[in-house]
N, C-alpha and C positions, 0 to 999 in steps of 0.2 A: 606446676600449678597445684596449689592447695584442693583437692577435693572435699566436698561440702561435708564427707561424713566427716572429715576427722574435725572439723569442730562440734559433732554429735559427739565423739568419742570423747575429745577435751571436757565436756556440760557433763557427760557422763563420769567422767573421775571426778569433777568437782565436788560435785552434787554427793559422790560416795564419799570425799573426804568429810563433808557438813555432815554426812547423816551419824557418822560418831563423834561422840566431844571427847572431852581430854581425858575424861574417865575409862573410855571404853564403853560406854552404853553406846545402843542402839537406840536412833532416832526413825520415828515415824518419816517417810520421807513426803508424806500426803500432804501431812502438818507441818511439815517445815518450809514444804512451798507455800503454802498457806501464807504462814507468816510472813514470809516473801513478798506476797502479791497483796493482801490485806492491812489494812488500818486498824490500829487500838480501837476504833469503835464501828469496826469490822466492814468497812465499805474499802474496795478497790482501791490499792495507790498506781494511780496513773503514773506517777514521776518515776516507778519500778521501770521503766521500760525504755526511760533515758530517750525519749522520741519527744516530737514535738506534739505542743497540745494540741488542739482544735484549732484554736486562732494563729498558728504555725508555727510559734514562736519556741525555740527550745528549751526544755525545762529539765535544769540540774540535776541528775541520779544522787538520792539520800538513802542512806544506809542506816539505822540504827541499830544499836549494841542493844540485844534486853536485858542486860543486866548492869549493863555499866554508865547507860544512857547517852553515851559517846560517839559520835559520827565514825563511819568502820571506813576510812579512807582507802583500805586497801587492795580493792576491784570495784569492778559492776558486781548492782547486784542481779543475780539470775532468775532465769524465768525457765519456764517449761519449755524442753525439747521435745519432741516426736522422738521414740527409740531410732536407732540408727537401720533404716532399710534402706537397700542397695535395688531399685525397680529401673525397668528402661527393657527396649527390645532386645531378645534372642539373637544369636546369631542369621537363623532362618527370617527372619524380620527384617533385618539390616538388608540381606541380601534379597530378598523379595518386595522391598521400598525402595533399593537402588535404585538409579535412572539409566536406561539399557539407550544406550549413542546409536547410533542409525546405523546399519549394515552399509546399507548403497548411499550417497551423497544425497541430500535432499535434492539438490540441482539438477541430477540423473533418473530420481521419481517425479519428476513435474516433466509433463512433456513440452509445457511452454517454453521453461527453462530451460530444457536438453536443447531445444531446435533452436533456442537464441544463441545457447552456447555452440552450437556448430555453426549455424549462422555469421558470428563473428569468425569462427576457427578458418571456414571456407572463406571470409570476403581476406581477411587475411593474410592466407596462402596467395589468393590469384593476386592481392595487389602486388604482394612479394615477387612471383613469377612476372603481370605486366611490368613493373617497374624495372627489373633485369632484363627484359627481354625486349622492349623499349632499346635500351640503351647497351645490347652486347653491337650490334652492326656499326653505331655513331660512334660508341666512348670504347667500348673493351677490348674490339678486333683492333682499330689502330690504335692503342696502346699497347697494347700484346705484341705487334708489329716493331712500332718503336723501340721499345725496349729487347729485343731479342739478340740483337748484335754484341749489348750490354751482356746481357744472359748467356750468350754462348762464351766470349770472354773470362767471366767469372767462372761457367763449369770447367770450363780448360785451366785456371787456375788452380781450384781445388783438384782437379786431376794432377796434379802438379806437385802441390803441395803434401797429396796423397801418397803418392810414387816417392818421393826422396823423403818422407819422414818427416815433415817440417812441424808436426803438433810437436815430438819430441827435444824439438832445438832449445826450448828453452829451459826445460829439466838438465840440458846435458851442459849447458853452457853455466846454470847455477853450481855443477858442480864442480866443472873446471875451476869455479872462481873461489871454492872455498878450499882448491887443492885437494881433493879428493879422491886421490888419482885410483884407488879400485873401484870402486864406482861410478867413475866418470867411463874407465877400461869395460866393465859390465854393461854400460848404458851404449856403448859404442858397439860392439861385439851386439847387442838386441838391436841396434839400429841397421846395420849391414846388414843382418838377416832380415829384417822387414823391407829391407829397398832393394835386394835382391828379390824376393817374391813378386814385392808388386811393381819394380819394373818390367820385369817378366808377364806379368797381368796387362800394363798399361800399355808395354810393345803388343799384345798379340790382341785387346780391343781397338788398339788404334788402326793392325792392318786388316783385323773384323770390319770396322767402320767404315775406313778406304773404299773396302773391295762392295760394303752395301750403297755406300756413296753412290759408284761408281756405275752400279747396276741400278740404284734407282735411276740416275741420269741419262745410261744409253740402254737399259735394256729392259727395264720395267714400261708398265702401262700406263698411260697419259692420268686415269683415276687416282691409279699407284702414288704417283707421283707426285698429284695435289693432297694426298692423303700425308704421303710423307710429309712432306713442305707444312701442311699445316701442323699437323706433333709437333714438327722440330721449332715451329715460330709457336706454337702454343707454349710448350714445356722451356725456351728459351727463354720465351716472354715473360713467364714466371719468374723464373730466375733470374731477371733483369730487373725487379719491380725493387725500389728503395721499399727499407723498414717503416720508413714513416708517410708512403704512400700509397697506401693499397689498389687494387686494380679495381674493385666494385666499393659502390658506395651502400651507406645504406637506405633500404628501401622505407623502413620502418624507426623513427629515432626513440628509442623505448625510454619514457616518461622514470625518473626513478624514484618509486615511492620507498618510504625507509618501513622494513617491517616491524610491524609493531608485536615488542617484546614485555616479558611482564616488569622489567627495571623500569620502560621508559611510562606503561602505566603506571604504575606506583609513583614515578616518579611526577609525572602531570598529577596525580590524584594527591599530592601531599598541596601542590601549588594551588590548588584552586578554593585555599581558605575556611575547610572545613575542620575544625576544633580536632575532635576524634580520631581524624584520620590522620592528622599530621602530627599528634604526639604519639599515635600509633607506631609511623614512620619513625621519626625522630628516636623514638626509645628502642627500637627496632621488632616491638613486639607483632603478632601475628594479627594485625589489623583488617590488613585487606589480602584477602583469602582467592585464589583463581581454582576455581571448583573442578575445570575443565583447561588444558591445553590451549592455546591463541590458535586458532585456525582460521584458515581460507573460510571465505561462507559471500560466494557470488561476489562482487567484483571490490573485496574490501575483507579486513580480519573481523574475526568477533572476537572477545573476552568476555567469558563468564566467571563473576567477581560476587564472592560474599563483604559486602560493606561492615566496615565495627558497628559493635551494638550501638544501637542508638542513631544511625545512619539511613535513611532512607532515598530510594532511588529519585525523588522528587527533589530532595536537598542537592543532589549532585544535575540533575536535567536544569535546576536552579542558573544551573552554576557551567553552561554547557558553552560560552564564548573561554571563559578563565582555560576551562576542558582543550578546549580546543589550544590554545595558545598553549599549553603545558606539552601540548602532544605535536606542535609545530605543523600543524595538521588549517586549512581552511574550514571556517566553519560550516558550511555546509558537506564537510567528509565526518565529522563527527555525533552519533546521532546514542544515546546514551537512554536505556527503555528498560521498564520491568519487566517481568517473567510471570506473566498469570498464574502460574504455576507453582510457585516457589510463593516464598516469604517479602515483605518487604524492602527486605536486604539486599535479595538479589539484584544484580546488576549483570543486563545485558549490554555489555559498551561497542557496539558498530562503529569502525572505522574505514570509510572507503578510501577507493584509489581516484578518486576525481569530486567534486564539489558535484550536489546533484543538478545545482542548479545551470549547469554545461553539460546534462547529460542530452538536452536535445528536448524536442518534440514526439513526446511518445504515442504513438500510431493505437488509435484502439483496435479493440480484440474483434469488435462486431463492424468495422469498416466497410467490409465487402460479404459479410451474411447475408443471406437471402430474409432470415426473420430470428426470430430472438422468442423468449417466450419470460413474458415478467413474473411467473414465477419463482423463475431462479434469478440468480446474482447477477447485477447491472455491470457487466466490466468499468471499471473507474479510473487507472490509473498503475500508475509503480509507486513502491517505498524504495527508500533510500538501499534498499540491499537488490532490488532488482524484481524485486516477488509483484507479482500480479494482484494490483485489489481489489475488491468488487463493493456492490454494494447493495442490499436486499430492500426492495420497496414497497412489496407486498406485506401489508400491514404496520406498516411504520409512514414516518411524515419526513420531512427533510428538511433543515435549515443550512441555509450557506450565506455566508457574509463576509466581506473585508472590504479594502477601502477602494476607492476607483482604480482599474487598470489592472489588478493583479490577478485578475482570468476567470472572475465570478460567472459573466455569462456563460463561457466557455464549458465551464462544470456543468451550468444550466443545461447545453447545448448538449453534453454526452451523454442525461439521463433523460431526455426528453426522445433523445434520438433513440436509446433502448426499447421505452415504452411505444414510440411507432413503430418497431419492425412486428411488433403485436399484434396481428388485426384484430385481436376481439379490445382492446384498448379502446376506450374513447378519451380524446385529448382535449383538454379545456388551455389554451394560451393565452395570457396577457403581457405582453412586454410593456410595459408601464414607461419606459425610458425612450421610445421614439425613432431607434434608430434601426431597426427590421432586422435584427441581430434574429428574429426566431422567423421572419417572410416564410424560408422556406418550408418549414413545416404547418405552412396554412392549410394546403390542398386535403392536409388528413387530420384536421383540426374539426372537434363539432362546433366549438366556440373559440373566437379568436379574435385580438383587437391587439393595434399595436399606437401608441401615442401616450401622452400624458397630459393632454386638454383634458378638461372637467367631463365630456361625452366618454373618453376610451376610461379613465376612471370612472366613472357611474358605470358602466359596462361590464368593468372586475367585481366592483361591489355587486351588482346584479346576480355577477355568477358565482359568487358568496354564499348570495341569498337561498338562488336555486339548488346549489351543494347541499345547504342545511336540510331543504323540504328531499332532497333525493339522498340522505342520510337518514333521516324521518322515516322515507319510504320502505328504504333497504330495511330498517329495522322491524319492520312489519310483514316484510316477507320474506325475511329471512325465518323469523319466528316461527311461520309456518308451513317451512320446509321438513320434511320426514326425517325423522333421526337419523336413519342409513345412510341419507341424502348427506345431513348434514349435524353430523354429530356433535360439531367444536361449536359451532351458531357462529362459523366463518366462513369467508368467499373461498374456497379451492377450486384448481383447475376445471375439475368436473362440471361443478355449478358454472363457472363462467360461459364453460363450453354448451349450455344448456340457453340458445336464445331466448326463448319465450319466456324463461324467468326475470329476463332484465337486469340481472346482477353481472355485468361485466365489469372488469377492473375502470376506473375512474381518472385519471391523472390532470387534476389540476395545475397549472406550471403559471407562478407569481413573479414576474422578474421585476425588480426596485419596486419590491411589495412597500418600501416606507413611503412612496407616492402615495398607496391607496390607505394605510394606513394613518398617514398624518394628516389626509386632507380635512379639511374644516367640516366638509357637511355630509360625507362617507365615511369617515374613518374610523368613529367610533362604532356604529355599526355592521362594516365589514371584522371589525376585530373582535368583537362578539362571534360574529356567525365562522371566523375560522378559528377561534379557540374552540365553539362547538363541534366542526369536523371534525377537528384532531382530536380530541377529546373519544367522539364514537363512531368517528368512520372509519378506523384503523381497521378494525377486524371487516367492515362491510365493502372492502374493496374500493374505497375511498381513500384516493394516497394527495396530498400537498405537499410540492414543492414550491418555498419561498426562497429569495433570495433578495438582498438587500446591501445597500453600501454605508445605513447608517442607525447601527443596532445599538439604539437607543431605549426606553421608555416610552417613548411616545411617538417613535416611528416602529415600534417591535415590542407590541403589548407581550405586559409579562406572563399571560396566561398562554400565549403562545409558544413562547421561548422557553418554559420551564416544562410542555408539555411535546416537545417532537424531542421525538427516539435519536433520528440520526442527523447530527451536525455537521457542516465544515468549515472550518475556519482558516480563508486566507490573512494575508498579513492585513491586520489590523490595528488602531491606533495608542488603546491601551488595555490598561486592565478591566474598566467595566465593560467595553465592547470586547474584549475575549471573553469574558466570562456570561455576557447574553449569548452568546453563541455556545460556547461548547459548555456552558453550565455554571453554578455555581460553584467556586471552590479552584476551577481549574485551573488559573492562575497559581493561586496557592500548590498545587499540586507539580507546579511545572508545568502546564501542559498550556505552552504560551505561542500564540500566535504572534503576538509581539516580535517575536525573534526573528521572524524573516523579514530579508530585506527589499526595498521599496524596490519595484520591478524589475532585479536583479536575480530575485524566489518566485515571482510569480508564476501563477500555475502551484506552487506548492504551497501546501496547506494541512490542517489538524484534520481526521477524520474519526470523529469521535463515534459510538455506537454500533456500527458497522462491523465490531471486532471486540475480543474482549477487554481490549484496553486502547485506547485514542495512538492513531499510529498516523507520522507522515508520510503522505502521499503526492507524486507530483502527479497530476491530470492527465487523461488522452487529451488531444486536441484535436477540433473538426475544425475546419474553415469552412467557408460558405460552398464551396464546391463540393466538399465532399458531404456535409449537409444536406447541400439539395438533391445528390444520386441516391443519398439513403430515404428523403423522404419519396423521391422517385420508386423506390422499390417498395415504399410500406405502401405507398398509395393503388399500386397493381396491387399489392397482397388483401387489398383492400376492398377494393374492386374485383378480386374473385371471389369473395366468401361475401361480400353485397353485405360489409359493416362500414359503410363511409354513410355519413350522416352529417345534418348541422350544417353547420358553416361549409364546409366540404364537398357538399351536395347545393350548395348556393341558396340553401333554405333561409328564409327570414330569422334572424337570431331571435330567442324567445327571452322574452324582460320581464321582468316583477311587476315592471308601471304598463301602461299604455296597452295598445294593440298586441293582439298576439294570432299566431295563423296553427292550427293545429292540423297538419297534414290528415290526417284520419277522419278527422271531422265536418275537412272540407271534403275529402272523396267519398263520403257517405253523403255529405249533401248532393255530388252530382251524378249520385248512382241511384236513381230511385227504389223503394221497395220491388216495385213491380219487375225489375230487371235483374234475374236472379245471376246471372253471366255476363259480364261487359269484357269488351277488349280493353287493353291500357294505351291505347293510341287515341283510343274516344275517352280514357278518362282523361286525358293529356291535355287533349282540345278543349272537354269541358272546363278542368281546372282553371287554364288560361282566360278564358271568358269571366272564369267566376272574379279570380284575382289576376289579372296582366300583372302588376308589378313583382307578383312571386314568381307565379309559373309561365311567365311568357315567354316561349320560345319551350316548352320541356315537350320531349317526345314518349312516344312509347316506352325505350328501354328507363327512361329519367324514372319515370312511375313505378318499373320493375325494380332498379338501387333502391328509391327511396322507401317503397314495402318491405322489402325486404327484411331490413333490422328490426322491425315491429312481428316477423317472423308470419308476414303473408306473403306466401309464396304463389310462385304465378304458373299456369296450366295452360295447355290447350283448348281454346274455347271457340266452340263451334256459332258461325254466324252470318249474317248477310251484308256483304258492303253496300255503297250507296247504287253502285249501277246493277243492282239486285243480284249479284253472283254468290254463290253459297261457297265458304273456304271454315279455315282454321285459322287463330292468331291466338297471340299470347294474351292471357285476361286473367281474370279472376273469380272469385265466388263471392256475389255479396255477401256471404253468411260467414263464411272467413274474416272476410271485412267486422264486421258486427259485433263476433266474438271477442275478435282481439278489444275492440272498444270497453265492449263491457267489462273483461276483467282487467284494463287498464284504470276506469273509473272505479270499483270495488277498488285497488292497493289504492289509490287518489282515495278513496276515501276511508279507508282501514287508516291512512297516514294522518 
């Protein structure tokens, strides 16, 4: 390949030849470019440059003679080169920007990875061992039986054969036939001495045999002798089995996938119609480059491929059914992705050894956890190579969308379930679609309504409303929280873990949010009040998840869509519903939900945000069973640290419109000033009296949960029951009481 200096070099003789004329004078070389590049009335000649003008059109290179006034037909004419320098990195550059390959296997540093890989190694082996061991008493011992009569036959044969020389007969008989006679004389003469030895051999194992025969029969031990008996019917039985019928079958019929080589890439990658790369091929130039070796990588090869210039990894994910069909591969084994790391060229090409969409129902990671803590990564799923994906919800929003049936709720179901093994979590739920697909996690819900009547919508829109004023609030105390406290002006651990401030993590959960959005006399203003969450609740520990089956305009306002961080896109119907979900452009880019197929992929889907580039994932899945044990475990976790609230605690859900019951405000009313110490069994009583429809039937400890999260804690308080006896019980301090009130009403009205 021509390197760029020597056409420096080439500009540079020319340019020496010009600067002398025919006389031998020396020519100014400043002024001779000059004249070069300028006009007789000295302005710029664009046409010197033989490129197209402005309007793109290309325009002719003119040369004039100065002396002769005659068109110089005989080159371009030139232009200024840069002198010839040679720059680029050192050798210590090269090798201190190499990419250093992994000592230990990625597979063997993930301990999820190691254990799944033994996991498979171990079920395995035993199915191997039950499957044989199943079937040596039924199938192996009487065929080993059967055939041993066979087997003992044949060994006496070859004993036979062995003794008198019979491999040699037909070397000696070839050469009888060509008359050979010293040769034949030599072959006979080595024969007699070989059947002299070993019948000498075969007489004295034969009277060896006899005589162990004979003693195993009368004079050996009754064990001896089943011991013998079986050898002789095992190793007989062997030597009895035909070539064409083996004695075990197999336990395991191993699938055969063809390994993928860089011919049979190259050769998919010419077929699937990209310009570049297939006159690359064709002319056999160095088009498509494999930067790295094909290697194993989890249960499929990878290739790592420099695409020709011009080629980008979105043109070929374009093009990833053609892919597939070139590599004779189902398309769900081929899964073709960039390299954040690298250039746009790069090409990471994933090919498995099974379709993912028959890899099964993948078990989450937090199924049998005792609790979870949201702010680390939400376990979510697998990609296509087997890797573990999560997904971070603390400080982000979350959209997921695709069409009915392809496991949207189900996605819902796995990040909701995260957020309950939280107890400091408060859960806001609206299943808008009817069907109790989210029931079980009522019991640890502070808000929750399941239906799609006009009442359970106005009910989401409500908790819309209230998200905005409790995004309002957080904003005003978070502001005047201590810098040490809280330095970024975000929710962390710490601050959550701090009751009395009230900033605990928030999770709203929208399921067929396009119900509350489309409807006629809500939907415009629910879709204000959650573009304003997402907008500035991100950092105040205010998280939304929406999820919807028809991401539209006007069921999926666009201030919504264009402002959540993390998306997922199951299969959906085209390019403008891919592109409300996982973004603008993303189509464009490849990054196409479109491509899975209709309940065949389901469960898998685009997961955009999450990562630094949109990678597929296929889903944990819960069912309702194991569902309901996980919210069984958040709601104890709940109930000991006394953060269950709301809905949960059978409290009156609080609205925007109408009546509202402000727990704190009725137990100040039935604790008068003058009673500095009450018990919570007589605030119980009172409540009831006050409002029967809330608090009728609450007892004592009902009063201890329900204070609790407002961070009034409960004491022993000394006192007299009614048949005048002086004890102790659980109570409170009015003045406890009072305070929390007052600076509850201060942030209420700071907001």
């Amino acid at each position: 390949m021509k390197h760029p200096d020597d056409d420096n070099e080439l500009f540079d003789r020319l340019e020496a030849e010009m600067a002398t004329d025919s006389k031998g004078d020396v020519v100014d070389l400043d002024k001779a470019r000059s004249a070069r590049t300028e006009s007789p009335n000295g302005t710029t000649d664009a046409s010197a440059h033989s490129g197209p003008d402005r309007s793109g059109d290309p325009q002719p290179t003119e040369s004039a003679d100065s002396e002769t006034g005659e068109s110089d037909d005989s080159g371009p004419a030139l232009v200024d080169r840069p002198a010839s320098t040679r720059t680029g990195p050192g050798l210590i550059d090269r090798i201190r920007d190499s990419k250093r390959l992994d000592v230990i296997p990625v597979w063997m540093k993930s301990r999820a990875e190691f254990a799944e890989a033994m996991r498979w190694l171990a079920g395995h082996v035993g199915h191997t061992i039950a499957f044989h061991a199943v079937r040596v008493p039924f199938l192996y011992v009487p065929k080993l039986i059967w055939r041993s009569p066979r087997g003992a036959l044949n060994t006496l044969g070859r004993i036979g054969r062995w003794a008198v020389d019979a491999e040699g007969e037909p070397l000696r008989q070839a050469e009888a036939r060509r008359e050979n006679s010293e040769l034949y004389l030599k072959l006979s003469r080595q024969r007699d001495r070989r059947v002299r030895l070993r019948m000498l051999l075969t007489v004295l194992g034969g009277l060896f045999t006899l005589g162990l025969g004979l003693f195993l029969v009368f004079g050996a031990a009754p064990m001896t002798q089943v011991v013998a008996a079986t050898v002789a019917v095992l190793g007989f039985g062997l030597a009895g089995a035909p070539a064409d019928a083996p004695l075990a079958t197999r336990a395991v019929i191993k699938t055969e996938v063809q390994k993928l080589t860089s011919d049979i890439v190259v050769k998919a990658m010419a077929s699937i119609g990209i310009g570049q790369i297939a006159t690359a091929v064709a002319k056999g130039l160095d088009g498509i480059r494999f930067v790295s070796p094909i290697t194993r990588e989890g249960p499929g090869w990878r290739a790592d491929i420099d695409l020709p210039l011009g080629v980008t990894v979105a043109d070929v994910a374009d093009r990833r059914a053609r892919l597939a069909s070139g590599l004779r591969r189902p398309l769900g084994c081929v899964w073709p992705d960039a390299d954040p790391n690298e250039h746009e060229g790069r090409l990471i090409l994933w090919v498995g050894d099974r379709d993912l969409s028959k890899t099964g129902i993948v078990k989450w990671q937090l199924a049998n956890a005792r609790r979870h803590d949201i702010f680390k990564r939400n376990p979510f799923g697998i990609d296509p190579r087997g890797r573990a994906q999560s997904v971070p919800m603390i400080q982000h929003n979350i959209l997921i969308g695709s069409l009915p049936g392809q496991g949207k709720t189900a996605s819902v179901r796995v990040l909701a379930c995260g957020a309950a093994l939280d107890p400091s979590v408060e859960l806001w739920l609206h299943e808008n679609k009817g069907t109790g697909d989210l029931d079980s996690l009522e019991c640890v819900s502070h808000r929750f309504v399941s239906g799609i009547d006009d009442d359970s919508i106005k009910y989401a829109a409500d908790s819309l409303k209230l998200l905005r004023a409790e995004v309002m609030r957080r904003a005003a105390a978070i502001k005047k929280l201590p810098r040490d406290l809280c330095p970024d002006k975000r929710i962390t651990r710490q601050i959550a873990d701090k009751r009395s401030l009230k900033l605990w993590p928030l999770v709203g959960v929208f399921d067929e949010c396009q119900n509350l959005f489309a409807h006629p006399k809500y939907g415009k203003q629910a879709g204000d009040d959650a573009e304003f969450i997402i907008k500035l609740g991100r950092a105040l520990g205010v998280i939304l998840i929406l999820a919807t089956q028809r991401p539209d305009k006007d069921s999926l306002p666009t201030g919504i869509s264009g402002n959540v961080s993390i998306r997922f896109a199951l299969k959906v119907a085209g390019q403008v519903e891919n592109d409300m979900i996982l973004g603008t452009s993303a189509y464009k880019n490849g990054v196409r939900a479109t491509s899975f197929r209709p309940e065949i992929d389901a469960g898998n889907g685009y997961l955009a945000g999450a990562t630094a580039l949109p990678v597929v994932v296929r889903t944990a899945y819960l069912d309702d069973n194991a569902t309901h044990a996980i919210a069984q475990r958040a709601l104890a976790l709940r109930k000991a640290e006394g953060t269950l609230s709301g809905h949960a605690l059978g409290e009156e859900a609080e609205s925007t419109t109408g009546p509202s019951y402000d727990l704190l405000a009725d137990v100040a009313a039935v604790v008068p000033p003058t009673e500095e110490r009450v018990w919570n069994e007589r605030i119980a009583a009172r409540l009831a009296e006050l409002r029967p429809e809330v608090y009728g039937g609450w007892k004592g400890e009902n009063v201890t949960s329900a204070l609790k999260p407002h961070g009034i804690t409960t004491r022993g308080v000394a006192g007299m029951t009614d048949d005048g006896e002086r004890t102790t019980r659980r109570g409170i301090v009015r003045d406890d009481l009072t305070k929390v009130i007052a600076e509850r009403d201060e942030n209420r009205g700071a907001a």
